[in-house]
N, C-alpha and C positions, 0 to 999 in steps of 0.2 A: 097348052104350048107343047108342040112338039119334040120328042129330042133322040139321038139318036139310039140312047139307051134303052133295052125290054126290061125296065124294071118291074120284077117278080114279089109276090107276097112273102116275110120269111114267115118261115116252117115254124109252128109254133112249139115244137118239140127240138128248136136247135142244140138247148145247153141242158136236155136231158138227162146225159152223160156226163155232164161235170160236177153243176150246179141241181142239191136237191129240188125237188118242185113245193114249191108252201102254197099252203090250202088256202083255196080259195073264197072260203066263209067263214064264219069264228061258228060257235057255239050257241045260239044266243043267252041258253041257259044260262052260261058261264063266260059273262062280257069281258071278265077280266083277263082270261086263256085269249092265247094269241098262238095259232097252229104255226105260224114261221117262227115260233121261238122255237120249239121244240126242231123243224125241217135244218134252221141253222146251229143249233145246238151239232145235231150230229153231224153236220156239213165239217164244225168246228172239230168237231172226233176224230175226223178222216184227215183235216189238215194241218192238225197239231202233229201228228206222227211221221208227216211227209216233211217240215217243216225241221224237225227235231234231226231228223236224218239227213236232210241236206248240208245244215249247218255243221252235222260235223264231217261230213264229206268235204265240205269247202275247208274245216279246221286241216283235214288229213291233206288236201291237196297243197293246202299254202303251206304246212310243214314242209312236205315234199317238195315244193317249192323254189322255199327256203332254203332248205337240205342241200339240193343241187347249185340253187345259184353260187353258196358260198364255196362250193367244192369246185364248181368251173372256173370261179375267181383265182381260188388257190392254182389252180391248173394255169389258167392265163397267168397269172404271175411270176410258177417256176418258169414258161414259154419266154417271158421277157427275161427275165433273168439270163438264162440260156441264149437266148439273141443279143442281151450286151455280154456275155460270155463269147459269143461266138465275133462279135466286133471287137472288143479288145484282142482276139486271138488273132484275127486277123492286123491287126494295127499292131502289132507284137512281128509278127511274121513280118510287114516291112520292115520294119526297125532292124531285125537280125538278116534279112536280105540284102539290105542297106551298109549293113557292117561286115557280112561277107564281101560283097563286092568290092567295097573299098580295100577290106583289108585282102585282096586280090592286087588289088593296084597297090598298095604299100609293099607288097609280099615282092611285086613284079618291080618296084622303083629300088627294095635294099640290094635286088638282085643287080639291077643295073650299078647303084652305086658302089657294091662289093665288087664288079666286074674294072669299075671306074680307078676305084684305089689301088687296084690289083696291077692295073696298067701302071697310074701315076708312081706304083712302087718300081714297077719294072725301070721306068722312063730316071727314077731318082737314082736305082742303083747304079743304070748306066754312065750318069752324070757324075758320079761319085768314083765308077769306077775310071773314066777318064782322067777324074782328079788324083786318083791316085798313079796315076801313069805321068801325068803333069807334074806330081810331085817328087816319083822317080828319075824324072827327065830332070827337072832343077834341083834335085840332091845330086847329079851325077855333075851339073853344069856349077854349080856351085864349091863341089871338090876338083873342078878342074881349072877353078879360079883361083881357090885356095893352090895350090901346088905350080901354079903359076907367080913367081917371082920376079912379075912385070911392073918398075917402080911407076910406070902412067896410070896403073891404079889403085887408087887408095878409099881404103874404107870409109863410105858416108859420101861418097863423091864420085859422080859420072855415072857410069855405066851400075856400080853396085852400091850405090844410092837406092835407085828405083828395082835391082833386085831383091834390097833387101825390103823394098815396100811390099811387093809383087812377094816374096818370103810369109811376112805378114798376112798378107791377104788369104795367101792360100792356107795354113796354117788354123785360120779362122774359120776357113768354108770346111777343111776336114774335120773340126773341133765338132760343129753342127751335125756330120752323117747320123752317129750313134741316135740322138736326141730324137732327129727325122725317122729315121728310119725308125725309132720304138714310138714312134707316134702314129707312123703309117701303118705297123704291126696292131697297134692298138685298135686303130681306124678299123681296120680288117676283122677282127675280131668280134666287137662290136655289133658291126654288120651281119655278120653271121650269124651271133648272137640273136639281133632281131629278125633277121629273117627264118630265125628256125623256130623263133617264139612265134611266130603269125602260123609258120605252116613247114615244115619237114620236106616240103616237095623240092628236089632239086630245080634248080634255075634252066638247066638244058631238058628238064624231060618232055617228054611229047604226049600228047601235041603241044606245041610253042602258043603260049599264053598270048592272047591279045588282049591289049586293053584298049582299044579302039573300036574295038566289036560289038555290033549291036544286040539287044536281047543275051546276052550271056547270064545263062544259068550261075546261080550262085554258090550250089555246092553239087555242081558235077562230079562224080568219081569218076576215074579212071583206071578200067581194068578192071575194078575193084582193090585198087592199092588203097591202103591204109597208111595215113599221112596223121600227124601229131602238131600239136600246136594248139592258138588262141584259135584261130579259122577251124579246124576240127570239132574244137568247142562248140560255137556258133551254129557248124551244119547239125554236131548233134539235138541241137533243141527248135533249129531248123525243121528238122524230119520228125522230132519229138512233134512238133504242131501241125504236121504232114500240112505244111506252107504249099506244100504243089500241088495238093489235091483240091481240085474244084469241088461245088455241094451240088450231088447229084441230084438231075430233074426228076427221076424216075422214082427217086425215094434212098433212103439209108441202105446198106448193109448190113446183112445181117449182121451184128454186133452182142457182147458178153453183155446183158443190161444191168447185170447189177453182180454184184464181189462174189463169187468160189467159183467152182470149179467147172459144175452144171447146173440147168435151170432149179433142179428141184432143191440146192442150197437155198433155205429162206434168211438172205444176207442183206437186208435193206444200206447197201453200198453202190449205190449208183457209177457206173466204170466210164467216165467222160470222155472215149476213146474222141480224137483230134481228124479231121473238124467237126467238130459241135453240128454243126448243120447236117453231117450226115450221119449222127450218131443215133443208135437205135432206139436209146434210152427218149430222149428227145421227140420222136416220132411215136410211139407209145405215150408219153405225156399230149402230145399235139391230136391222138387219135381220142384221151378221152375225153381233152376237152371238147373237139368237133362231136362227139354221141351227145354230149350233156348241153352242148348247144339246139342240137337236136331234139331232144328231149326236152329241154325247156319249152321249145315252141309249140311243139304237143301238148305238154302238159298246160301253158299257158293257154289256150285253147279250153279245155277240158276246166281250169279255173275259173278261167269265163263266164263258161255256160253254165257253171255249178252257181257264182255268183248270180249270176241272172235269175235261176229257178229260185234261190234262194229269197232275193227279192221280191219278187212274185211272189212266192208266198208268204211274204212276210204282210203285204199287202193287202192280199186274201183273208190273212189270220185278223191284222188290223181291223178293217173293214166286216167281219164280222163279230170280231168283240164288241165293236162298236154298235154295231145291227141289234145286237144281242142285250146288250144294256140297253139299247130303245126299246124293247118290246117285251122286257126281263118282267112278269108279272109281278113279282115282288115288291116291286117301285114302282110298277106303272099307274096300280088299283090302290095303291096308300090311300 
């Protein structure tokens, strides 16, 4: 049958170089000699010593291994750690972005309502002081009734009947001023009070606050004035978590990575400069665990292969121990 392939005789000297060559007649003198005992004997001399070395090349590598994978672990682990660091920071930075703003619009509402009392005080005094002009008018119209000795009017009847109601009434509304008025003083106060608790910034300064405006920034300065209050608070730990700063694509800043003064302080103090995501310390951890990733896959590679020869020759060694015990004169010629 024909076929497409030239198959060729093999070379009877293929496994010259691996495998010894055993003799091809015995002895006859001495039936019980078997010349492949002796060929794989020393076959076995050669691959007991390759065998012995592999195995602990393969001991050394899985250490190494080992070694690494549990240090890249630890690596990925500070990496999360440091990424729910860097989430709660950020989930922290709304919260006090949150509470600036607002307490912007509370800062801007005590100002309107201190502005409100301020008025309603004006509007009470003027009312008051009318009443006391009204009350000057009817003490004056009341002594010119008394010193009128007109017998058509008599006390409790007519006309000063209803002044002495109208006496009464008004009598009552000036009793009230004091009270009002230290209530509205109060009110006033108060207001102030809170509004200089939230933030020290005057109500007129500029630029004029809106709270209707979109995207406003939460602790803008101004000028660089320096204002006191809860709202002060807030920007300081605001800026403490540098909330404005995005994570940059390009990589960290150079950054202090760890406590004193310069690199060569050996201070195992990691300095968690804000935000976490562009912090140097951070990128140095994220750089060794990428090498040992790297190195894993090499190494893993190179374990491999050391597995593989190892096997082989364990195969080899098998397979001739076993050869070897067949042909072992000792037991063959019993």
């Amino acid at each position: 049958m024909l076929t497409q392939s030239d198959y060729k005789p093999i070379d009877p000297d293929w496994d010259k170089e691996t495998i010894l060559e055993c003799c091809k007649t015995n002895d006859p003198d001495k039936p019980c000699n078997d010349c492949c005992y002796d060929s794989w004997q020393a076959e076995l001399n050669k691959v007991n010593p390759s065998y012995n070395a592999i195995v602990e090349k393969t001991a050394l590598l899985q250490s190494k291994f080992d070694l690494i994978t549990g240090r890249r672990d630890r690596y990925k682990t500070w990496i999360d750690e440091l990424d729910k660091a860097e989430t709660l920071a950020r989930e922290i930075c709304y919260q006090l972005k949150l509470i600036a703003l607002q307490s912007d619009k509370i800062w801007f509402n005590t100002c309107k309502a201190e502005e409100a009392i301020e008025i309603l005080f004006c509007m009470l005094r003027d009312i008051f002081m009318q009443i006391d002009e009204l009350k000057e008018i009817f003490d004056s119209l009341d002594n010119c009734i008394s010193r009128n000795n007109d017998q058509g009017l008599n006390k409790g009847q007519g006309i000063l009947k209803y002044l002495e109601e109208y006496r009464t009434k008004l009598i009552a509304t000036v009793k009230t001023r004091d009270e009002i008025i230290k209530n509205i003083v109060l009110a006033i106060k108060l207001a102030a009070l809170l509004r200089n608790s939230i933030s020290t910034k005057d109500c007129d300064s500029e630029p004029a606050y809106d709270p209707c405006a979109e995207d406003q920034e939460p602790c803008a300065t101004l000028n660089g004035t320096v204002y006191y209050g809860m709202k002060a608070l807030i920007c300081e730990w605001y800026k403490e978590f540098a909330c404005d700063t995005p994570c940059s694509e390009t990589g960290p800043e150079q950054q202090t990575a760890y406590g004193g003064s310069s690199a060569e302080d050996c201070e195992l103090k990691p300095v968690f400069d804000f935000p976490i995501c562009n912090n140097n310390f951070k990128n140095e951890v994220q750089t060794w665990l990428d090498n040992d990733n790297t190195a894993l896959i090499d190494l893993l590679d190179e374990l491999n292969k050391a597995k593989t020869k190892q096997q082989s020759l364990l195969a080899c060694k098998i397979s001739l121990d076993q050869a070897i015990k067949a042909v072992d004169p000792a037991t063959r010629c019993k």
